[in-house]
PDB file of N, CA, C and O in Angstrom:
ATOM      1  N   UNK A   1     -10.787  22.643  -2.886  1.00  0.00           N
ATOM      2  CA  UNK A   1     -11.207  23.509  -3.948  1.00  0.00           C
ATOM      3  C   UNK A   1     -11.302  22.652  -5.200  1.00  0.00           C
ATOM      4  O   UNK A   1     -10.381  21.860  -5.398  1.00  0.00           O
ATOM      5  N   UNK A   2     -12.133  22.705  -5.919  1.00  0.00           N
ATOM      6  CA  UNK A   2     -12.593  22.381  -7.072  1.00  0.00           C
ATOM      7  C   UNK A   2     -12.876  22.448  -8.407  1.00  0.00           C
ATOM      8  O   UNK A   2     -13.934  22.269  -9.011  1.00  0.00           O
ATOM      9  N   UNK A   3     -11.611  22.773  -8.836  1.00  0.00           N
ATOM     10  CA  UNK A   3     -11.902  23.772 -10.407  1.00  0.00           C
ATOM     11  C   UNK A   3     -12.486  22.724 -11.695  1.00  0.00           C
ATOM     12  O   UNK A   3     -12.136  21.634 -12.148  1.00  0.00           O
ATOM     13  N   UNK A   4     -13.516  23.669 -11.974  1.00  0.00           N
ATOM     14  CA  UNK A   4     -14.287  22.835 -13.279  1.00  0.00           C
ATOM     15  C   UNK A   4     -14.662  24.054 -14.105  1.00  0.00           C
ATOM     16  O   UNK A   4     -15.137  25.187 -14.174  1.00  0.00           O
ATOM     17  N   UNK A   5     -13.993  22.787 -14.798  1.00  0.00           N
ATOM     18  CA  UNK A   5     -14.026  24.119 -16.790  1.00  0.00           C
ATOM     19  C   UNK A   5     -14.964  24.411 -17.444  1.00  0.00           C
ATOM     20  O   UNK A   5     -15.741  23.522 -17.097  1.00  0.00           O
ATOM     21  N   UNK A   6     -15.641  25.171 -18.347  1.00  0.00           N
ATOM     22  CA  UNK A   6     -16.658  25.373 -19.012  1.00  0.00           C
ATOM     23  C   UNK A   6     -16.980  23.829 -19.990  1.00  0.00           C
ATOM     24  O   UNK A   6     -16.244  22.842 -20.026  1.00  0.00           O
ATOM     25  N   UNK A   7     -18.582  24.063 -20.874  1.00  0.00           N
ATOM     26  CA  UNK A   7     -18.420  23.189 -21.535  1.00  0.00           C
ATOM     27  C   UNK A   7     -17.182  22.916 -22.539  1.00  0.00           C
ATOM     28  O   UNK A   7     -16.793  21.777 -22.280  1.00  0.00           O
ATOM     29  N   UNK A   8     -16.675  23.274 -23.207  1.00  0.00           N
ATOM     30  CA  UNK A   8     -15.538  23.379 -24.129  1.00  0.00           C
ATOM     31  C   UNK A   8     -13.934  23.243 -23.405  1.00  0.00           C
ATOM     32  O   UNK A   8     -12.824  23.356 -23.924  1.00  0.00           O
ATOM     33  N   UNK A   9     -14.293  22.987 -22.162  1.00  0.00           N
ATOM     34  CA  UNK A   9     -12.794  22.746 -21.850  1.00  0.00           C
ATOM     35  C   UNK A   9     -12.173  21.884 -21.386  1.00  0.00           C
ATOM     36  O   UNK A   9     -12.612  20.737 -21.470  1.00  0.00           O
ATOM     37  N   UNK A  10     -10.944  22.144 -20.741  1.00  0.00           N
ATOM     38  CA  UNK A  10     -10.318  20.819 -20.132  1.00  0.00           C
ATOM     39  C   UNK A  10      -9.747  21.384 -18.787  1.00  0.00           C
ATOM     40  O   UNK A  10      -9.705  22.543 -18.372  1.00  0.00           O
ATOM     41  N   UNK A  11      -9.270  20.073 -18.173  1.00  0.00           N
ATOM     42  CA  UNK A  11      -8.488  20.727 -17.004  1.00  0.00           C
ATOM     43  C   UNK A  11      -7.152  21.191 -16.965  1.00  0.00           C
ATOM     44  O   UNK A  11      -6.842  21.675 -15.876  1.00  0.00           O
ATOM     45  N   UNK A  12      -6.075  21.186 -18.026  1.00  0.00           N
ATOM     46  CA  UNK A  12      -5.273  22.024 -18.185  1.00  0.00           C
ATOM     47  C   UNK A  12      -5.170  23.074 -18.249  1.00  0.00           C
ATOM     48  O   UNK A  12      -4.091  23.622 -18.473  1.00  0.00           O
ATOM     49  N   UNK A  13      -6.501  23.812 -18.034  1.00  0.00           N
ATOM     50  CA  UNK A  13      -7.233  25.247 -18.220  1.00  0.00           C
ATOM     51  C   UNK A  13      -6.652  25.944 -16.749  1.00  0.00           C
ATOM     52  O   UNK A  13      -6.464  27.147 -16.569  1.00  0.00           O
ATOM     53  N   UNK A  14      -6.444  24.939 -15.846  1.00  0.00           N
ATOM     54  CA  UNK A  14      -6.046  25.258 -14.615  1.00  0.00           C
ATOM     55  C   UNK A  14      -4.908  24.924 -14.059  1.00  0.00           C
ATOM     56  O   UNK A  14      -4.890  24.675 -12.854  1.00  0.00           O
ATOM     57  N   UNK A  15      -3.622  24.846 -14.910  1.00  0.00           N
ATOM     58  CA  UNK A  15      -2.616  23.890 -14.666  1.00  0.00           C
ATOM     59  C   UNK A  15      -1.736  25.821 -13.955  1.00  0.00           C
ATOM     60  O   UNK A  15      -0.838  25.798 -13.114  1.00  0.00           O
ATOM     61  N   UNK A  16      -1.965  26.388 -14.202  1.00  0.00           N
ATOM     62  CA  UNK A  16      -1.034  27.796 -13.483  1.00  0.00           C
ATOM     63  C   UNK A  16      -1.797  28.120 -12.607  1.00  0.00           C
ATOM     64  O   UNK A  16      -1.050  28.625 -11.769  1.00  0.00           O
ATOM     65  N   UNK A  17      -3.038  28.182 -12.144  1.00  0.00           N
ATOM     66  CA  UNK A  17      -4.126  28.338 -11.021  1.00  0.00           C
ATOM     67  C   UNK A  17      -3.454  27.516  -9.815  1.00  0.00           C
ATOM     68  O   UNK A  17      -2.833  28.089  -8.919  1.00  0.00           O
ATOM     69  N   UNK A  18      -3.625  26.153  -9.867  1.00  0.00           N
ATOM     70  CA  UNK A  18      -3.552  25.341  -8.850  1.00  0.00           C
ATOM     71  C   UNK A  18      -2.604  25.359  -7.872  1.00  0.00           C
ATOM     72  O   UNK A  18      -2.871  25.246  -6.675  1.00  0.00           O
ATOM     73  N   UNK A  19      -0.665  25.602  -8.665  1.00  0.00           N
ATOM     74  CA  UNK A  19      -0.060  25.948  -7.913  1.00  0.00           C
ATOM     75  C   UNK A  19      -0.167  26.337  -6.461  1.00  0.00           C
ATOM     76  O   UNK A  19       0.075  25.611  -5.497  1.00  0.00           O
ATOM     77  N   UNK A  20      -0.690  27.984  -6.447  1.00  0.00           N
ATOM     78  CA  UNK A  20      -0.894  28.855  -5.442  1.00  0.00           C
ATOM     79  C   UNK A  20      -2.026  28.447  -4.590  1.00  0.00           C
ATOM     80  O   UNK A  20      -1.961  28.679  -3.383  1.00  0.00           O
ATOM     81  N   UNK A  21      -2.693  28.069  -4.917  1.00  0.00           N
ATOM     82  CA  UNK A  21      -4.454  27.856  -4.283  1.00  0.00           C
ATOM     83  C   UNK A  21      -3.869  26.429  -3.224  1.00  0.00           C
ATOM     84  O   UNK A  21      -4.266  26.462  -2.059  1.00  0.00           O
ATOM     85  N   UNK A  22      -2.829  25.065  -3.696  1.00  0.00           N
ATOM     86  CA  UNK A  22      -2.440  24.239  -2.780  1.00  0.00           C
ATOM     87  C   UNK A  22      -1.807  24.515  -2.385  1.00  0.00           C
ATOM     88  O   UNK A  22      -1.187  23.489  -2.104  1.00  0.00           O
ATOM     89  N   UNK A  23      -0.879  25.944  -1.721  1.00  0.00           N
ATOM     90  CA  UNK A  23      -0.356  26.099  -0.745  1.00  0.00           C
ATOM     91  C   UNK A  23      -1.427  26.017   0.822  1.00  0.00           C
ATOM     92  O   UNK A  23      -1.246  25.821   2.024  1.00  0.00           O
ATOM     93  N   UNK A  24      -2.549  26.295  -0.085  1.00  0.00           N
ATOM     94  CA  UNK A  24      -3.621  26.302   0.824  1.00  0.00           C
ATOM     95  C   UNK A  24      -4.420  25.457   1.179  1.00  0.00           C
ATOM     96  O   UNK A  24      -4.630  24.979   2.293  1.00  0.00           O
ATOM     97  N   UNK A  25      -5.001  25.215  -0.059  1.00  0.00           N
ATOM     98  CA  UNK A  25      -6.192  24.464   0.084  1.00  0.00           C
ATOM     99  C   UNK A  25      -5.772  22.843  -0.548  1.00  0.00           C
ATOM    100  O   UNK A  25      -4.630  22.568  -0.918  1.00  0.00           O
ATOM    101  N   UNK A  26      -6.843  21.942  -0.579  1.00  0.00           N
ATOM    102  CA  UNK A  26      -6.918  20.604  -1.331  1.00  0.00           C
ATOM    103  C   UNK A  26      -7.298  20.507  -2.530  1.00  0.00           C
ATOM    104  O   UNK A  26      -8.399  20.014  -2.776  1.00  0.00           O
ATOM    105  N   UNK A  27      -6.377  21.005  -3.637  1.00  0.00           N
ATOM    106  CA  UNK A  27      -7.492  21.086  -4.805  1.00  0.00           C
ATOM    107  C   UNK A  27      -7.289  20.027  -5.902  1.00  0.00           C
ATOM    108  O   UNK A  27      -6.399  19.201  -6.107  1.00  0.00           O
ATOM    109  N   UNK A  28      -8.632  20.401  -6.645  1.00  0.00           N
ATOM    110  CA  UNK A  28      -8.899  19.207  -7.382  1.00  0.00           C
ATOM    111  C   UNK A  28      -9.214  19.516  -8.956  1.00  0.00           C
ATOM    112  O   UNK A  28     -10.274  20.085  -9.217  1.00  0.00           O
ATOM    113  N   UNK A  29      -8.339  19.164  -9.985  1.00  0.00           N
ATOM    114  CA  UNK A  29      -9.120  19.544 -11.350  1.00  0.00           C
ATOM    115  C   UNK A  29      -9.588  18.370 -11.695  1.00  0.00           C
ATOM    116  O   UNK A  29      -9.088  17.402 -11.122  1.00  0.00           O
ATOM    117  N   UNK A  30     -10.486  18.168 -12.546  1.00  0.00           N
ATOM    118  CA  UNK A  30     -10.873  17.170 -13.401  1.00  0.00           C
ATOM    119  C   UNK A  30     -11.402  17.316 -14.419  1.00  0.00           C
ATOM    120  O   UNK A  30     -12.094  18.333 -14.393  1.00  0.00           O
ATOM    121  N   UNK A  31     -11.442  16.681 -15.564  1.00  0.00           N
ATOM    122  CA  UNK A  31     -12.295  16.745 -16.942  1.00  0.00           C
ATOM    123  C   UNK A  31     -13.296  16.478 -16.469  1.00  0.00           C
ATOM    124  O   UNK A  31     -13.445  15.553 -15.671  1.00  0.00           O
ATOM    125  N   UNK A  32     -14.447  17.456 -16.982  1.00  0.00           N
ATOM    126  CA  UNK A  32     -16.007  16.651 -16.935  1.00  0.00           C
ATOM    127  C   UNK A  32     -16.410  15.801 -17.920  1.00  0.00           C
ATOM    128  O   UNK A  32     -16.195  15.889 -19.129  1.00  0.00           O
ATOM    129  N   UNK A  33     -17.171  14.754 -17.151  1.00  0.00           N
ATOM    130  CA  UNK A  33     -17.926  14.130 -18.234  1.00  0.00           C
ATOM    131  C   UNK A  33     -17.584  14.342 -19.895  1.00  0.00           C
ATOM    132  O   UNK A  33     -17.887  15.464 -20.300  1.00  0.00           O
ATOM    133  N   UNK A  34     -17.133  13.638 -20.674  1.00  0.00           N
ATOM    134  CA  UNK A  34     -16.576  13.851 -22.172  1.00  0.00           C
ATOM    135  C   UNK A  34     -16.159  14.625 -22.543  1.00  0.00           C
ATOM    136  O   UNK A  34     -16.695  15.355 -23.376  1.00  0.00           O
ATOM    137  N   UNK A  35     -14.832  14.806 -21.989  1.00  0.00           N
ATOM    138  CA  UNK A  35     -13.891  16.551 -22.090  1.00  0.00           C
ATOM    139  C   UNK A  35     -12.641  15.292 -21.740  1.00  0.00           C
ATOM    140  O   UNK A  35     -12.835  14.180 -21.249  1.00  0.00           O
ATOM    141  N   UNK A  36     -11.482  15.842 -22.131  1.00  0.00           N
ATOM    142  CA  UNK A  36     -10.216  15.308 -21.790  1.00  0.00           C
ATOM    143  C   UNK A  36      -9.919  13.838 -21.800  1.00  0.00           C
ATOM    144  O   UNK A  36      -9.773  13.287 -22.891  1.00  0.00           O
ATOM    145  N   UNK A  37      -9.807  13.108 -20.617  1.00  0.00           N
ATOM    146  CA  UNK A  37      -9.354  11.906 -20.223  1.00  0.00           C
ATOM    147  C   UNK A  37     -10.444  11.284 -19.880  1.00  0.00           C
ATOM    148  O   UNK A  37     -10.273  10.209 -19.305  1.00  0.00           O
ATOM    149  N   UNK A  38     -11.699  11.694 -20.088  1.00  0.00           N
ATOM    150  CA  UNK A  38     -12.683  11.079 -19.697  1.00  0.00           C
ATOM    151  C   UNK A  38     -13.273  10.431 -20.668  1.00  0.00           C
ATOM    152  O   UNK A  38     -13.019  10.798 -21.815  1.00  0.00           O
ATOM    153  N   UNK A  39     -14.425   9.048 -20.405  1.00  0.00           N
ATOM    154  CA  UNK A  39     -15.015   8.905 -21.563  1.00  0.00           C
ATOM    155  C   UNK A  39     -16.267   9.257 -22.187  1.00  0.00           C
ATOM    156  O   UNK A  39     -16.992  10.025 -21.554  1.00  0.00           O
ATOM    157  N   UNK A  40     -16.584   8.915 -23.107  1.00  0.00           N
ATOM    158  CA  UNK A  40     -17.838   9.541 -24.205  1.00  0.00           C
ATOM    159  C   UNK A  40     -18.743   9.149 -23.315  1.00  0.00           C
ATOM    160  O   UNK A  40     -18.687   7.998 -22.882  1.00  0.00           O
ATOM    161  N   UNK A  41     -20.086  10.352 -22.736  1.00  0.00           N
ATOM    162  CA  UNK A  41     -21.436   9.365 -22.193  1.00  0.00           C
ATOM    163  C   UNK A  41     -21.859   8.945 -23.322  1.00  0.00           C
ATOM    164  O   UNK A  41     -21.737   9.242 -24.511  1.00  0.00           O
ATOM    165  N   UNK A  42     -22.537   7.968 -22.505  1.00  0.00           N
ATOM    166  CA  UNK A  42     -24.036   6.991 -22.698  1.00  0.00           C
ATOM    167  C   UNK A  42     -24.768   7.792 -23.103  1.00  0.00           C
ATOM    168  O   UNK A  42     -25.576   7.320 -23.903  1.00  0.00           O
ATOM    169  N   UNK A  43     -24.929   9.479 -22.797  1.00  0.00           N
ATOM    170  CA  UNK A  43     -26.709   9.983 -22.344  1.00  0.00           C
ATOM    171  C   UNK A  43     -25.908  11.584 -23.187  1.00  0.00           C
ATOM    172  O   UNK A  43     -24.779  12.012 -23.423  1.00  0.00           O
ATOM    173  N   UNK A  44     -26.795  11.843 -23.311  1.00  0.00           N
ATOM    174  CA  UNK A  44     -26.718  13.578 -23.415  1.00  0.00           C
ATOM    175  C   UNK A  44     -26.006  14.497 -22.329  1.00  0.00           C
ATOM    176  O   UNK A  44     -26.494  14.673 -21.213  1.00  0.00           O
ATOM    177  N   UNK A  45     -24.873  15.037 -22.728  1.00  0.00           N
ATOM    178  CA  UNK A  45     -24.090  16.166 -22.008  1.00  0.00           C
ATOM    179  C   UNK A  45     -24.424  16.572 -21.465  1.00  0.00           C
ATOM    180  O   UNK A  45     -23.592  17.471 -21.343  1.00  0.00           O
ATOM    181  N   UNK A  46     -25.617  16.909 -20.381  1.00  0.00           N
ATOM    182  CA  UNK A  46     -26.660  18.041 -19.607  1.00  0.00           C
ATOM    183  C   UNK A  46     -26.574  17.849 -17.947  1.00  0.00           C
ATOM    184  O   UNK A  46     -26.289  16.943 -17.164  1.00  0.00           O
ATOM    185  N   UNK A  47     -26.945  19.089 -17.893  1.00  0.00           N
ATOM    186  CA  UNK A  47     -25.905  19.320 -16.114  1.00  0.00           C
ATOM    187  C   UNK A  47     -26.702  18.247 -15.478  1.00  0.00           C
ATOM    188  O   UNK A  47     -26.205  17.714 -16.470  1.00  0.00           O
ATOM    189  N   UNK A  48     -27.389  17.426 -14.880  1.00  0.00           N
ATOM    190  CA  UNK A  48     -27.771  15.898 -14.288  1.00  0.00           C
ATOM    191  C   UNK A  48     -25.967  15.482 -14.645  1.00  0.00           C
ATOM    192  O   UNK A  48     -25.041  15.733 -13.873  1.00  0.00           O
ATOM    193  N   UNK A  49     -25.859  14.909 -15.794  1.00  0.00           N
ATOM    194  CA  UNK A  49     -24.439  13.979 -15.741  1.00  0.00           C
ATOM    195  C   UNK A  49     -23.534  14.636 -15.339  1.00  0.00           C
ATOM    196  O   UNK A  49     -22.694  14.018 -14.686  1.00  0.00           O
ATOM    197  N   UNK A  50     -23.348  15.916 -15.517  1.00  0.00           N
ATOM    198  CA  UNK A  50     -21.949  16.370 -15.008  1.00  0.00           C
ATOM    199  C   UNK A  50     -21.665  16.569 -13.568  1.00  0.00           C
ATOM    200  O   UNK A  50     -20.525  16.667 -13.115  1.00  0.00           O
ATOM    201  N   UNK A  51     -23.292  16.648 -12.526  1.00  0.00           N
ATOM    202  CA  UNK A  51     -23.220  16.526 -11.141  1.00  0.00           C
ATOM    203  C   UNK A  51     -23.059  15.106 -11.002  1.00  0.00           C
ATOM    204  O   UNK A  51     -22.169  14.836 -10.196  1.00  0.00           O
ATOM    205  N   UNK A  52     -23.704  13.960 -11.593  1.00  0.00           N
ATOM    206  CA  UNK A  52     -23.507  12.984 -10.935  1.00  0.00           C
ATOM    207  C   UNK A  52     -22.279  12.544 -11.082  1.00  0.00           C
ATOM    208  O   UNK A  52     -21.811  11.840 -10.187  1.00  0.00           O
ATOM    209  N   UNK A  53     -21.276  12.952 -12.562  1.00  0.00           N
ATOM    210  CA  UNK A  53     -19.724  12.526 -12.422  1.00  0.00           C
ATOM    211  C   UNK A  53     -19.588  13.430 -11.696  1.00  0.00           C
ATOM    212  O   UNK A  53     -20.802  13.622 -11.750  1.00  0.00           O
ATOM    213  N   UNK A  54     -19.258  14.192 -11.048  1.00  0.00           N
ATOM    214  CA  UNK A  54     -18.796  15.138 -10.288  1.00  0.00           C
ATOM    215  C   UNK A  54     -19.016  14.594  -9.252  1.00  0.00           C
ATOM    216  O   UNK A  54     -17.945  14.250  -8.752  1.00  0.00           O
ATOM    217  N   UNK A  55     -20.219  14.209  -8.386  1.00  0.00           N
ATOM    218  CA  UNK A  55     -20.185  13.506  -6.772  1.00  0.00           C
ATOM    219  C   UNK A  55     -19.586  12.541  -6.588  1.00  0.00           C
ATOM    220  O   UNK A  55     -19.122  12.249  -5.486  1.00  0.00           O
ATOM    221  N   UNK A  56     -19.432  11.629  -7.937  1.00  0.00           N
ATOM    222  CA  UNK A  56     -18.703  10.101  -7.726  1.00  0.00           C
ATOM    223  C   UNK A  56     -17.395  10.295  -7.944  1.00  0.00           C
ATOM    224  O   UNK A  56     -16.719   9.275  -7.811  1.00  0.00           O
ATOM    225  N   UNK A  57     -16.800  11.306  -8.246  1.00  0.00           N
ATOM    226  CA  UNK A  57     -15.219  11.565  -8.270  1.00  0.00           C
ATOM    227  C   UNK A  57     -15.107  11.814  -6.939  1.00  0.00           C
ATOM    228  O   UNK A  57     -14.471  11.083  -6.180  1.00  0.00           O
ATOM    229  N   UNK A  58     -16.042  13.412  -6.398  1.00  0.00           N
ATOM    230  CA  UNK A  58     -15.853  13.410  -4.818  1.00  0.00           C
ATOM    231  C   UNK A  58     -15.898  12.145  -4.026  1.00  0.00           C
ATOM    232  O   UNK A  58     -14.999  12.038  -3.192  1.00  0.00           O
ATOM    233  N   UNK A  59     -16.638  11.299  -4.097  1.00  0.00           N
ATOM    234  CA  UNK A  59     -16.487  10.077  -3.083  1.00  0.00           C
ATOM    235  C   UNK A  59     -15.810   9.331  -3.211  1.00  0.00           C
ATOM    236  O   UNK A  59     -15.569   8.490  -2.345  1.00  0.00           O
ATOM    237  N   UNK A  60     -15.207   9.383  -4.460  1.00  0.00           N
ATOM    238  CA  UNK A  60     -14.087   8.157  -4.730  1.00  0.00           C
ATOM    239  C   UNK A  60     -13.082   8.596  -3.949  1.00  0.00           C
ATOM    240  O   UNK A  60     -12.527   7.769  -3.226  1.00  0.00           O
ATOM    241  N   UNK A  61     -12.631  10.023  -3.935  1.00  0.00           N
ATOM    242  CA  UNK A  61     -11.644  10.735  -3.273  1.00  0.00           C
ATOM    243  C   UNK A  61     -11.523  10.943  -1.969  1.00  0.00           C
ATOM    244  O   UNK A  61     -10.549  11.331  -1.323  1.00  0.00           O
ATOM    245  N   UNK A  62     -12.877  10.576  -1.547  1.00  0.00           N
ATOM    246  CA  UNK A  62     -13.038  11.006  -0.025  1.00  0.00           C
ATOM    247  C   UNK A  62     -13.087  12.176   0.101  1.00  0.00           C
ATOM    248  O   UNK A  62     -12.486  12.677   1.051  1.00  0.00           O
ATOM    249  N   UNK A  63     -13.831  13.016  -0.828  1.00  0.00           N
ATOM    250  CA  UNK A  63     -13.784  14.563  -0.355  1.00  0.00           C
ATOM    251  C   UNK A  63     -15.405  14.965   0.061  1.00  0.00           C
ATOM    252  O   UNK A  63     -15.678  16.096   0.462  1.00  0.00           O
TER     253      UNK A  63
END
């Protein structure tokens, strides 16, 4: 499972969610693209970058 925050947020948005959901499942928060712990793009904020950080986290992870 995969929780991702609106533009304006972070992944602490999901820090009482996750608990319950990994009794189950594999889950995963992350900052998108220039939110949190991540860094500033190169390019304009627009959903293209936030899928492509998003697939390269999945593969880094092996998910």
């Amino acid at each position: 499972m995969v929780f991702l925050h609106a533009t304006t947020g972070h992944l602490e948005a999901f820090v009482k969610n996750i608990p319950v959901h990994a009794e189950r499942y594999r889950c995963h928060a992350i900052d998108m693209l220039g939110h949190g712990y991540t860094g500033k793009p190169d390019r304009p904020g627009e959903i293209p970058a936030y899928v492509e950080h998003l697939m390269a986290y999945l593969d880094a992870v092996g998910a």
